[in-house]
C-alpha positions in Angstrom: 172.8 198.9 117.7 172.2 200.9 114.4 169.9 203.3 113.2 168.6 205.2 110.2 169.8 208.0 108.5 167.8 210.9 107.1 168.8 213.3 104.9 166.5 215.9 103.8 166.8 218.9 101.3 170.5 219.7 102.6 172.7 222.3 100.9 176.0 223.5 101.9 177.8 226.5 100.5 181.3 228.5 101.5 180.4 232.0 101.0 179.2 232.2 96.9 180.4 228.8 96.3 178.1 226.0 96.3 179.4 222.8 96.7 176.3 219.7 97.5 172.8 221.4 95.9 169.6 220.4 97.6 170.7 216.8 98.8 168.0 214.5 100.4 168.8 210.2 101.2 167.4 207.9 103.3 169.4 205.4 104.5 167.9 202.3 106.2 168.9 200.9 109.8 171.6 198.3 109.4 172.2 199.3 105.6 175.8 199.5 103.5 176.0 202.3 101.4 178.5 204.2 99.3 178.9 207.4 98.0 181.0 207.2 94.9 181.8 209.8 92.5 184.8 211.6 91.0 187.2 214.1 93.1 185.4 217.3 94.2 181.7 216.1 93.7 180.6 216.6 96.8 180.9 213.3 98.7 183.0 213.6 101.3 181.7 216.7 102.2 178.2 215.2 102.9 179.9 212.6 104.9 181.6 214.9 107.1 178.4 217.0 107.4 176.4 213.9 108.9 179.6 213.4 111.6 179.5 216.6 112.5 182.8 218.0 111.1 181.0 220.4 108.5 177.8 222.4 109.3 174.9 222.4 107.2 174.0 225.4 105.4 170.5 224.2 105.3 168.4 221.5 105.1 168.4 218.3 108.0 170.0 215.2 109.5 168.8 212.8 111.5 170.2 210.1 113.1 167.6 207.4 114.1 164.1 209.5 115.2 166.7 212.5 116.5 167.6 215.6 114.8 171.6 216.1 114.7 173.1 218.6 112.8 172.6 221.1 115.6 174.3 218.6 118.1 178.1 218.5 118.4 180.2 215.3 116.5 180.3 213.7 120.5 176.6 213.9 120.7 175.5 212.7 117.4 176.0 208.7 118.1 178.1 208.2 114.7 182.0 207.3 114.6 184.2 207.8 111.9 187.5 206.3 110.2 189.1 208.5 108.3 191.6 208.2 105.1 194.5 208.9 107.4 195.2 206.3 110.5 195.9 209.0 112.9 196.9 207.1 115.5 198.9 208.7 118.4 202.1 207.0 117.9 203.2 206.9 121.6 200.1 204.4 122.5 200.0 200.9 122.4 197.2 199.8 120.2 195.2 199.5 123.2 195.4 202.7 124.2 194.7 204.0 121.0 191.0 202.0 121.0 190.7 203.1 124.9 191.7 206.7 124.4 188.5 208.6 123.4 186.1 206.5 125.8 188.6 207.3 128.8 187.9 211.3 127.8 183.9 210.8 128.5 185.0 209.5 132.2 183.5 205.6 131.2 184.2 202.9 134.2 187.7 201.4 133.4 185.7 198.1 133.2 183.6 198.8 130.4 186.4 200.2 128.3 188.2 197.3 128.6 185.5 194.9 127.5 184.8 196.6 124.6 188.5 196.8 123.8 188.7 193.6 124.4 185.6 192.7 122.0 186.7 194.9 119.3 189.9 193.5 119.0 188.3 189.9 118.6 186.0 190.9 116.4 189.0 192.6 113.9 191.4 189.7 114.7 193.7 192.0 116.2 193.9 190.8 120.3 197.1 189.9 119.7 198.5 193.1 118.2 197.1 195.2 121.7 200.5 196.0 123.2 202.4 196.6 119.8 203.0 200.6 119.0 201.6 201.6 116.1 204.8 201.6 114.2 205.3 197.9 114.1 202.0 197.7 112.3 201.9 196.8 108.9 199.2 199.4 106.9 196.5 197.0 107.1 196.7 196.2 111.0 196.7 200.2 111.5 193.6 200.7 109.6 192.1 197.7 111.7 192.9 200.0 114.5 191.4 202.8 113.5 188.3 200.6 112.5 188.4 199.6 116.2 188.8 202.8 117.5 185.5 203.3 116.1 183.7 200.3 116.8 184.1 200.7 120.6 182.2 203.3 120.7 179.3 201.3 120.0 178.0 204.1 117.6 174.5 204.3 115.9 176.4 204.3 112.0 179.9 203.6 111.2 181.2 206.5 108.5 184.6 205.9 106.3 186.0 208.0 104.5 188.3 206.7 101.8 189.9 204.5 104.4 191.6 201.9 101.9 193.2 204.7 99.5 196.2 204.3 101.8 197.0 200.6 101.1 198.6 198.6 98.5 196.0 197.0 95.6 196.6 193.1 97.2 195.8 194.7 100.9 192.9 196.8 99.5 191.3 193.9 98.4 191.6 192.1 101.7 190.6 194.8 103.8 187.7 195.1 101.5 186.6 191.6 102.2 187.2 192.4 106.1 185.1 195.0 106.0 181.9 193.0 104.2 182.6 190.4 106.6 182.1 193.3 109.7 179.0 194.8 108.4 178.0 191.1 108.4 178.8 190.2 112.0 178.0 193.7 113.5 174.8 194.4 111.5 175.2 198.4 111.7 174.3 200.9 109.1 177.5 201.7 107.5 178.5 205.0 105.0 181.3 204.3 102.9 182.8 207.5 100.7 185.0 206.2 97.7 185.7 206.8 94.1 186.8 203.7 93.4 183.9 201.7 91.6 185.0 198.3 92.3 185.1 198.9 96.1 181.5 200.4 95.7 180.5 197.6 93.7 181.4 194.9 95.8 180.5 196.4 99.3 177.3 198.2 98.7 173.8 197.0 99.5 173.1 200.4 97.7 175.1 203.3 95.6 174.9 206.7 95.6 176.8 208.2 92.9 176.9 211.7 93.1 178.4 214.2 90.3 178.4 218.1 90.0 177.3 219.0 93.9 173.8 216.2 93.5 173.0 212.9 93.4 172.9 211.6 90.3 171.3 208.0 90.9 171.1 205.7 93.5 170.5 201.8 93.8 171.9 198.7 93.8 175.4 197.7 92.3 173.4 195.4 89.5 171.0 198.2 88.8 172.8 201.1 88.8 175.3 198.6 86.0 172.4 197.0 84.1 170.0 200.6 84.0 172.1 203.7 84.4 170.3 207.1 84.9 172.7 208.9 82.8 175.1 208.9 80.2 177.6 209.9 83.2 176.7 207.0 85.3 177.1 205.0 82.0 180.4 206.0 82.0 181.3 206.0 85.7 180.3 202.7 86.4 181.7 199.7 84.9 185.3 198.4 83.3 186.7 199.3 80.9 183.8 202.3 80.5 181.0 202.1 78.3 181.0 202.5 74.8 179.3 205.7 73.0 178.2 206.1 69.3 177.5 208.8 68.0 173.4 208.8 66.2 172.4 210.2 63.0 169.0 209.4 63.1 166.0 207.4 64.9 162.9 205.9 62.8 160.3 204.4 65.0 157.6 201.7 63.4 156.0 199.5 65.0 157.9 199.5 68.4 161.1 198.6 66.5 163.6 201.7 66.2 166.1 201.9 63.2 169.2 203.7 65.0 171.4 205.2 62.0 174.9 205.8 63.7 177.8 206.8 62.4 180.7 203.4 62.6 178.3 200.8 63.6 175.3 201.8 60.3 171.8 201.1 61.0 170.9 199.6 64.6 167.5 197.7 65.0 166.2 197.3 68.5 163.2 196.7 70.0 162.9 200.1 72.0 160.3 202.6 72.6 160.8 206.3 72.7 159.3 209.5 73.1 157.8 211.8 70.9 160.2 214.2 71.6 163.4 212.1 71.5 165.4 213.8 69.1 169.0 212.3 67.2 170.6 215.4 67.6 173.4 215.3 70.0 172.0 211.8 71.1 174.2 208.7 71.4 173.8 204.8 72.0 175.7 203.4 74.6 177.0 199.3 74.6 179.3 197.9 77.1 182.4 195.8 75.6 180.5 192.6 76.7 178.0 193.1 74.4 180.4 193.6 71.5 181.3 190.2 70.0 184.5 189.3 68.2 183.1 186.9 65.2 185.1 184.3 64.1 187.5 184.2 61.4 184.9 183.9 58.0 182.4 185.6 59.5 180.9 189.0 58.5 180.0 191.9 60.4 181.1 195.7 61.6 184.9 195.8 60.8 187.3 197.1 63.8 190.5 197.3 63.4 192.7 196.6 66.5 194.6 199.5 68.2 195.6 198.0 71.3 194.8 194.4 72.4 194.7 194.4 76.4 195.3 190.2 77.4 193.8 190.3 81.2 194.0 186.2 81.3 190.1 185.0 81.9 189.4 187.7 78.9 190.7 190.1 76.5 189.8 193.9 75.7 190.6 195.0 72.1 190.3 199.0 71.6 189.7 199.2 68.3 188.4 202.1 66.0 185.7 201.8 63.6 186.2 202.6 59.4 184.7 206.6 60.7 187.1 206.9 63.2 184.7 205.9 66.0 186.5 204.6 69.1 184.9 201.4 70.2 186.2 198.4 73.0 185.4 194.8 72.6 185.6 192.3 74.9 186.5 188.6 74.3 187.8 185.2 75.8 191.4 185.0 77.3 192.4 182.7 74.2 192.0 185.2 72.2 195.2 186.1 69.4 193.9 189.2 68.1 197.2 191.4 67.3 197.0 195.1 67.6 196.6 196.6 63.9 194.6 193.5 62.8 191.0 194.1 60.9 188.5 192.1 63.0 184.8 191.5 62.4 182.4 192.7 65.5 178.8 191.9 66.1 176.6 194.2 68.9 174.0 192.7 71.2 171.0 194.8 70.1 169.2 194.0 73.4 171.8 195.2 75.5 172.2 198.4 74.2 171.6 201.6 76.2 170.6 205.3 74.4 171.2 208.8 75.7 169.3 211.7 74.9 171.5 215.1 74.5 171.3 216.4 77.9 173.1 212.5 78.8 169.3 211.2 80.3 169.3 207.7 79.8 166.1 206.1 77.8 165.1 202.2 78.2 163.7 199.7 76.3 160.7 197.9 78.2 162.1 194.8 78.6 164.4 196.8 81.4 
């Protein structure tokens, strides 16, 4: 069972303070999506407003085709795993899962099939007598996972829950958890700031910066059309480059892009009328900046740091201005930190940002 989320208009403030401005999402029966932005933007806070934990200052929630923020967490058909296991040490695993669906008075039966069927479905039937201090960090968050899934909620909510394990383990239990929304088909909230978890769990993103929302979509188009110069710079590894323009010249839909470190950039872009250069800046991400071959001319950059990450190679370099700038090349690359290389940009790949950071596209986008 699953169900849609609605979020409409919803602010929350602690006395003068506010901390998520206006906030309205729909989230579609059966659907994975992540809220991912930096510490303190608002994120978990939302999340813990749709469980219950937080009340809304105003503004709605519904779960499925009922209202919920006036209903307590017990009432509101969601279950959440949180960042910390918080598993009552003196239970068995078991008793752990069985714990909170004992405390609604459910038949002894039924709690034990769905124990039963949770721990198949997380691989963990074996593990049901074991306290959980002779679980590894992984088979605890399992737990917790199964904690929730036996309630047989409406949405699934995590907060953070992988922060807690090692990188190898994070990456497994990310893989677990794809393979879960998979099997159990229920709409699924997933709070993080790490991008590569969002990236590779998400049907759909929210990112979220500065108590708002500052774009939301899928993982490819949130990387391949940002909303923002912050987005830009959120999403994707190592972050987005970001020059520094001089001046635009438009004629005949091809745009003449002075910069400062790269020279004169020609794309095929349409702006506005009232794009202006000042405080404006083109963005291009280290894939699209080439490292020529030896003989070849182009932008010089000389190596600062040369970053060997086997299947490629990132060279931080700095342009003859001073302008930072991060190319991105094979894994047989032998470029040597302080050595002058020659660079060439992909002109169709390149993003530009007006000064308030609002993204503008070419058409071809």
């Amino acid at each position: 069972m699953s169900a849609s989320i609605e979020i409409s208009n919803v602010t929350k403030r602690y006395g003068a303070l506010t901390v998520l401005d206006d906030i309205s999402l729909s989230i579609k029966a059966g659907e994975f999506v992540v809220f991912l932005g930096p510490s303190g933007c608002g994120k978990s806070t939302l999340l813990r407003m749709i469980a219950g934990l937080e009340d809304v200052t105003s503004g709605t929630i519904a779960v499925g085709d009922q209202r919920v923020d006036t209903l307590p967490p017990g009432k509101r058909g969601v279950a959440m795993v949180f960042q910390s296991y918080a598993l009552y040490p003196h239970m068995s695993v078991a008793q752990n899962m069985s714990f909170g669906l004992e405390n609604i008075g459910m038949p002894k039966k039924e709690i034990g099939r769905r124990v039963q069927q949770a721990a198949a479905t997380l691989e963990i039937a074996h593990l049901l007598d074991r306290k959980p201090q002779k679980l590894s960090g992984g088979q605890r968050q399992r737990v917790a996972i199964g904690r929730a899934i036996v309630k047989e909620p409406k949405a699934f909510l995590f907060d953070e829950p992988l922060s807690n394990l090692d990188a190898a383990l994070r990456g497994r239990t990310r893989l677990e958890l794809a393979q879960l929304h998979g099997r159990l088909g229920s709409t699924m909230i997933f709070v993080t700031h790490d991008q590569v978890e969002a990236m590779t769990l998400a049907d759909r993103i929210v990112i979220m910066q500065n108590r708002r929302i500052e774009q939301i979509g899928t993982p490819m188009e949130i990387y391949r059309r940002p909303a923002s110069r912050f987005v830009a710079g959120f999403v994707g590894s190592p972050a987005m480059n970001f020059v520094p323009i001089k001046s635009v010249a438009d004629k005949s839909n091809t745009l003449t892009l002075g910069t400062r470190g790269l020279g004169d950039i020609h794309a095929a872009f349409r702006l506005p009328p009232s794009f202006s250069p000042e405080g404006a800046s083109l963005g291009i991400r280290a894939e699209n900046v080439a490292v020529l071959p030896a003989g070849q001319e182009g932008i010089a950059l000389t190596a600062e740091v040369v970053e060997r990450l086997g299947d490629r190679t990132l060279i931080y370099g700095q342009m003859s201005d001073g302008t930072k700038l991060t190319a991105e090349t094979d894994g047989r690359s032998e470029a040597r930190g302080g050595e002058i290389l020659q660079i060439a940009i992909d002109t169709t790949a390149i993003h530009l940002f007006d000064a308030a950071g609002i993204a503008h596209h070419s058409e071809r986008d």
